[in-house]
N, C-alpha and C positions, 0 to 999 in steps of 0.2 A: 528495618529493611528499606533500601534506596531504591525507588522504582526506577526502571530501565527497561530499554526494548531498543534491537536493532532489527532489522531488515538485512540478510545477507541473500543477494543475489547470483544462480547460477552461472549468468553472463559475465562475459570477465569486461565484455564493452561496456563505456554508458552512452553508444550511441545505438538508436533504436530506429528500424523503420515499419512505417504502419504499417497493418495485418500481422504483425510478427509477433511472438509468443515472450512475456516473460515470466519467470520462475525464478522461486528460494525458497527463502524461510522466515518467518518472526518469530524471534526469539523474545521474552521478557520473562523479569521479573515485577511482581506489580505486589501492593500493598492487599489486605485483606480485604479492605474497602472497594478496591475496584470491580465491577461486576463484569465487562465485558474490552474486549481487544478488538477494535475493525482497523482493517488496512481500505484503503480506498485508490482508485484510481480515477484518475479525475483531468482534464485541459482546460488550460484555458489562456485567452485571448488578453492583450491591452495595448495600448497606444493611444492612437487616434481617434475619437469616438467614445462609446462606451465600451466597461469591461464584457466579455462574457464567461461564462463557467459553467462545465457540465460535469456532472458526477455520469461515469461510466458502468464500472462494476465496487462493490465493495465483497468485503470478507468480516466475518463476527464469528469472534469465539468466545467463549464464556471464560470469564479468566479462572485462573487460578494460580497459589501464590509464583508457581513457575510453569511456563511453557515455552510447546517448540510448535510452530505448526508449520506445515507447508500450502504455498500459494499458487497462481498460474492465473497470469490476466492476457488476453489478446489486447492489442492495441489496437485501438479503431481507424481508420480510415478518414477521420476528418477531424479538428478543423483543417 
């Protein structure tokens, strides 16, 4: 079996403005070996200076050899 996983999103945009809600699904198929599936939502910063990065919200499912789940992350307000 060839592991795989996609993210299909409700919104048909990919532009997003903060406070705003986004939603879908991950879908995967994953090996018997895998024990767990997180999606993460995460910003971050570069350029000038140093990097920054913040993990926001995550999501963890326990895998198995197929799944679907559904998600819903708010987008935070900063940076």
């Amino acid at each position: 079996m060839t592991d795989s996983i996609s993210i299909q999103l409700d919104q048909t945009s990919s532009e997003f403005q903060t406070g705003t809600t986004i939603s879908g699904k991950v879908i995967w198929s994953a090996a018997a070996t895998t024990k767990k599936i997180e999606l993460r939502l995460f910003w971050f910063t570069e350029g000038r200076g140093t990097q920054d990065i913040e993990l926001i919200e995550e999501r963890n499912w326990d895998a198995q050899a197929q799944g679907e789940q559904s998600f819903e992350f708010t987008l935070p307000t900063e940076p």
